[in-house]
N, C-alpha and C positions, 0 to 999 in steps of 0.2 A: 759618829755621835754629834747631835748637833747643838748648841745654848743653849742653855734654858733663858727662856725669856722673861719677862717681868713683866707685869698689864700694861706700862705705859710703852714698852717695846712690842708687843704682841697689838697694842690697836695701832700705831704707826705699823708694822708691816702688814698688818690688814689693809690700812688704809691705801697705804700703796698699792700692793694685791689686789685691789678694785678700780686701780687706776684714776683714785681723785685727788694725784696731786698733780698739780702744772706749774709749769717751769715759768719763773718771770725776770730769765733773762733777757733783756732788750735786743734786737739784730745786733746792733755796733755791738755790744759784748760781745755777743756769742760771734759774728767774724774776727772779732780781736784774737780771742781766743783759738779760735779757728788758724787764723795764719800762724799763731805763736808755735801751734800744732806742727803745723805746715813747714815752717822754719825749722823747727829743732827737728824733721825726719829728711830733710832734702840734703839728699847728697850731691853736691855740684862741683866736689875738686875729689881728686885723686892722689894719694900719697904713697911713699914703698918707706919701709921701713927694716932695719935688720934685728932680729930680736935670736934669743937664744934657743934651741930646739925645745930645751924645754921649759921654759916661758912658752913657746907656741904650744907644744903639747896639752903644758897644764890649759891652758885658753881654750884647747878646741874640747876637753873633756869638760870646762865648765860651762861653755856653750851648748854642750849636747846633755847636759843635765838641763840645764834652761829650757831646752830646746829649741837654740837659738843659731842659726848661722855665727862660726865662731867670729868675723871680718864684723857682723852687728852687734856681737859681744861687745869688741874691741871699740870701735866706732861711741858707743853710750857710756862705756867707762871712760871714754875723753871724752864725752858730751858734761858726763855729771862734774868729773874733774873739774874743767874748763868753767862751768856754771854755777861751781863750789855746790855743790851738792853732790857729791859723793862722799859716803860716811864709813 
């Protein structure tokens, strides 16, 4: 079932839909962005950790709800932590 839309949301997604919007981010933005990108998915160290079977258990069945390698589970829930953004 999908929204119902209202005229002012139904002619922006047309308009999109026909492809007449353009982007007016500048290079420098969008590389900024870009490396922020870059940075927050580069994995360059390696850690071990000991954790409880079932702490891992639960981890790799909310991973595979995700559909996520459970280790990139783990990995983004210290990312968000880390960057206060995990709610």
């Amino acid at each position: 079932m999908s929204p119902k839309l209202d005229k002012d949301e139904k002619e922006i997604l047309s308009s999109f839909e026909a492809d007449e919007w353009e982007s007016i981010a500048s290079e420098k933005i969008k590389s900024k962005y870009e490396k922020m990108a870059s940075d927050t998915f580069k994995k360059d160290r390696r850690i071990n950790i000991r954790i409880s079977s079932k702490d891992l258990n639960s981890l790799q069945t909310l991973a595979l709800r995700e559909g996520l390698p459970y280790q990139t589970l783990i990995s983004s829930v210290l990312h968000k932590y880390v960057s206060g953004t995990l709610k």
